[in-house]
Every structure is written in C-alpha cells, then in structure tokens.
C-alpha positions in Angstrom: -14.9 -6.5 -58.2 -17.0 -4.8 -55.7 -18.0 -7.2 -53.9 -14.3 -8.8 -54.0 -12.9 -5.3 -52.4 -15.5 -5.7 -49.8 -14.1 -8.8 -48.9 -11.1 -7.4 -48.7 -11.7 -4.7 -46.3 -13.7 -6.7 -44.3 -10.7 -9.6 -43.6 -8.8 -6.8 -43.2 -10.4 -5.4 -40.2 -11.2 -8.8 -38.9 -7.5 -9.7 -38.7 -6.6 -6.0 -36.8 -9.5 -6.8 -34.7 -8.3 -10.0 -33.9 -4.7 -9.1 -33.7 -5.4 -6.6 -31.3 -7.5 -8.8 -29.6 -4.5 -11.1 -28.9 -2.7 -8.3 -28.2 -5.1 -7.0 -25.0 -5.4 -11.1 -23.5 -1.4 -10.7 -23.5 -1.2 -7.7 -21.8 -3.9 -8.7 -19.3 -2.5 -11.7 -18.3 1.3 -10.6 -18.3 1.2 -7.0 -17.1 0.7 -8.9 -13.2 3.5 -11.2 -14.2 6.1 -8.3 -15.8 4.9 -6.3 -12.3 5.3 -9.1 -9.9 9.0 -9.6 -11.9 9.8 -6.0 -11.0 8.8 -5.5 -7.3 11.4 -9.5 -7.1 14.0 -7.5 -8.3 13.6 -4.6 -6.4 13.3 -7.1 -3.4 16.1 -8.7 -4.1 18.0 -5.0 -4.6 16.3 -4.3 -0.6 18.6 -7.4 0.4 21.7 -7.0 -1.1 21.7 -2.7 -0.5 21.5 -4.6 3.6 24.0 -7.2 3.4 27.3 -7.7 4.8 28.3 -9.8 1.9 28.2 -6.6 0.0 31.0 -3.9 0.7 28.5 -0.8 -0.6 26.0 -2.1 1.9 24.3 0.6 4.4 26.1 -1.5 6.8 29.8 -1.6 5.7 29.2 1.6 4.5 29.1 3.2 8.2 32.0 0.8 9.5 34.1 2.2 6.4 33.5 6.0 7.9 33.8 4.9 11.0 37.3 3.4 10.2 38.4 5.5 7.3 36.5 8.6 8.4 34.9 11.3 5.4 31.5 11.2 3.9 29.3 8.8 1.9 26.0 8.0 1.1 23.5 5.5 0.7 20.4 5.9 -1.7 17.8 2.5 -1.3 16.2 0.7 -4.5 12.6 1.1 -3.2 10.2 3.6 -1.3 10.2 3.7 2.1 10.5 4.4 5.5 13.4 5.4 7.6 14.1 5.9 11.7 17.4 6.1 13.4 17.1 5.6 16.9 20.4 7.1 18.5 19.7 5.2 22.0 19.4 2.3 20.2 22.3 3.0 17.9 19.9 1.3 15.1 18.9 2.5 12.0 15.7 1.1 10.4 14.2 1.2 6.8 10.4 -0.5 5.8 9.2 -0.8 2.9 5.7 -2.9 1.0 6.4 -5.7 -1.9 4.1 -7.4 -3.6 7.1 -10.5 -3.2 9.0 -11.6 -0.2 12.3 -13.0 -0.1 12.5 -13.6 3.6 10.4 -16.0 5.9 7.0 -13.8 6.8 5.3 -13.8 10.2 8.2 -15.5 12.3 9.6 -11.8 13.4 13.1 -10.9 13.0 16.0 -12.7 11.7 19.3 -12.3 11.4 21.5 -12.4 8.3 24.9 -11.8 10.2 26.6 -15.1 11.1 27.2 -15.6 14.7 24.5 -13.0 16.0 20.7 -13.3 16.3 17.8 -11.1 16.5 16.6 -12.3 19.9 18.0 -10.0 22.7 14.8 -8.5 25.3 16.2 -4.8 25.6 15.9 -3.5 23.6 13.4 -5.9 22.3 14.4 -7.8 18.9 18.6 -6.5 19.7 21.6 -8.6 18.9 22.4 -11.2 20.9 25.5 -11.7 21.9 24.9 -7.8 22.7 28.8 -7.7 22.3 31.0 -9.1 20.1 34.6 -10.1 19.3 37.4 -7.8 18.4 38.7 -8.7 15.0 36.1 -11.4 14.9 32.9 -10.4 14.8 31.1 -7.0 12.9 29.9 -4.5 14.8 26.8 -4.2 12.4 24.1 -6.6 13.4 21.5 -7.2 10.4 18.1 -7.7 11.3 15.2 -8.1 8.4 11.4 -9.3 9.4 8.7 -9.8 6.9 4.9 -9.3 7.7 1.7 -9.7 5.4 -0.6 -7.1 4.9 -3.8 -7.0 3.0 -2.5 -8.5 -1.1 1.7 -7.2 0.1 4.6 -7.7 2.2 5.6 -5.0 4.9 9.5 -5.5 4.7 11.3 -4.2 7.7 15.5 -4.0 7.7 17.1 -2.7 10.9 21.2 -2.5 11.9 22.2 -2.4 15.1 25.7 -1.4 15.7 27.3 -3.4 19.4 30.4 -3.2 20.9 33.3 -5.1 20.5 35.7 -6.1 22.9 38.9 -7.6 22.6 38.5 -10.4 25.5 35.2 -11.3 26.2 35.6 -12.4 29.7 38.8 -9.8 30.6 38.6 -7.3 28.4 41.1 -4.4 28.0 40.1 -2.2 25.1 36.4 -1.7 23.6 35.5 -0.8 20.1 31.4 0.9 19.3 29.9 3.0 16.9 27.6 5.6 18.0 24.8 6.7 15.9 23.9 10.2 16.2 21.7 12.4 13.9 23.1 15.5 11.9 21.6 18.4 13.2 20.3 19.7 9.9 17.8 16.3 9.5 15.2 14.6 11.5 14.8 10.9 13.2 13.0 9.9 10.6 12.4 10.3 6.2 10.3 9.0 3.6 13.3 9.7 1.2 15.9 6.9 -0.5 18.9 9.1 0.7 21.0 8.5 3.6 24.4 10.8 4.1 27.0 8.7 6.4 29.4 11.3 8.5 32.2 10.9 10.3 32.2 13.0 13.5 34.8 12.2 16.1 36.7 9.5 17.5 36.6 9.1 21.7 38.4 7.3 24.3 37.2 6.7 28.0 39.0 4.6 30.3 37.1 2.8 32.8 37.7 -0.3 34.9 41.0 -1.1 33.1 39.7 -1.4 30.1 40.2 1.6 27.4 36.7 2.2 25.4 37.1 3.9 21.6 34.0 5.5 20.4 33.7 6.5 16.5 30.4 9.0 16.2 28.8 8.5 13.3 26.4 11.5 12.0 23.1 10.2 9.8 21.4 12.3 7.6 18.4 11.4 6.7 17.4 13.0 3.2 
C-alpha cells in the first residue's frame, strides 16, 4: 500500500510536470505569434483611422469642420508621433510595427485616387497640387513604410490642396488652411488630435474668388 501511494504521488507530479511543460512550449512559441496578431491589427486600425473610404477618418474628419463647422476629435489606435506643419498645410503621424501593410522602402504612396505623392516642393506633395471642384478631395493621403532594425517605421501624412472649379479658367477656389491652436504645440507624442473650426475667408484676386476655411489643430 505504501509503495502503491508512492506511485501515486509520483505519476501525479510527473503528469503536472509534464502538463506544465506543454503548457511553457505553447506559450513560447505562440506568445510571438498572439503579438505579431496584435501589432496586424493595430496596423490595419493605423490604415483605416487614414482613409478616405472611411467617413471618421482624420481626413474627412477636417473637411467635415471645414464644411459643417464645430469641433471634433480624432484619437489614433497606436503610439506615435505627430507634426503639423501649417506652411505645408500637412499633418503627419509615425509610428513602429512589428507588421507592415504597405510596400516598405519605395517612399511615399498615395491612397487617394487620382493624386500621387510625387510633387518636388514641397518634396513628397500631391501632385496635381490642385484639384477639381466637386471632383476631387481636398485631403491628399500619403503613407510610406521604412525598416528599421526587427520593425516597421510607419509614416501617414495629409496634405490638404486647393480646389478650383476650372482648371484651366478658373473663377472660384476652395482650400483648407491648417493652423495650430494657440494653446498646443507643432508637434505631440499623444493619440489625441482636437479638429476646430476657425473662420471662413474670401479674397478675390485675378477674377477668380478664393474661399479659405481655417482649420485650428490641437495637438493633445
């Protein structure tokens, strides 16, 4: 009977030993694959918080102040970087993945149809450099992906161009003009962005009437 209960104990252990055993080759090899699964999806979160498809994008959200006026604001599904750059009227956020979901090492590219990533100055700005009343958007998405050491550098950037009505004789102008709320810097390590509606402008100049919406980003 003694020797029988020592048995016992003894399988006992062997199978928790065991058991756990299993349980640590698991982990090991799936705790890369559950973490590589989580920094897709917040990848794949990066691209649709940036795309024009989507009406709660960064994007559409500033041409929905711009056009509706009032106050909204934008919170991104990763860490990162921002930088608004007012003479560019651009707005920029980076941010490191272990996955990429855009070509790497080619420089930008452009998800809005009709528009690339190519113009010279500023360097990487869209081109056309104006669009298209009631044609094309006055958001411009750029997105470039670089490697860097085992991870992905991820860079989004939205230019905002003027639109005209005629490109060859135009008579009234459409733009969006980025300008940052006094209260916040150029540039933030935090997810929030507050979108602002400012004022609405007109300038007449060569026949051609020119309406400016400013548009005050705060970066939180």
């Amino acid at each position: 009977m003694h020797r029988k209960g020592v048995s016992t104990v003894i399988s006992a252990v062997l199978i928790v030993g065991i058991a756990l055993g299993l349980t640590s080759t698991a982990y090991i090899w799936g705790s890369p694959l559950i973490q590589k699964r989580q920094e897709a999806s917040i990848t794949e979160k990066a691209l649709t918080q940036f795309s024009q498809t989507n009406q709660n994008s960064l994007p559409k959200m500033v041409e929905s102040v711009a056009n509706d006026r009032g106050v909204r604001a934008f919170t991104a599904g990763a860490d990162g970087g921002w930088i608004l750059n007012e003479g560019e009227d651009s707005i920029e956020f980076t941010f490191t993945s272990k996955t990429a979901n855009i070509a790497t090492g080619i420089g930008f590219i452009s998800l809005t149809p009709g528009a690339q990533c190519t113009g010279a100055s500023p360097p990487n700005s869209p081109s056309p450099s104006i669009g298209t009343l009631g044609q094309d958007s006055s958001s411009v998405v750029c997105v470039k992906s670089q490697t860097q050491a085992d991870y992905f550098v991820i860079t989004y950037k939205i230019w905002f161009r003027e639109l005209n009505d005629n490109p060859f004789s135009p008579t009234q102008g459409y733009r969006i003009d980025l300008i940052r709320d006094p209260t916040g810097l150029a540039s933030s390590a935090g997810k929030t962005v507050k979108v602002t509606f400012d004022e609405s402008t007109q300038q007449v100049a060569g026949g051609k009437t020119l309406i400016t919406k400013k548009i005050k980003i705060l970066l939180i």
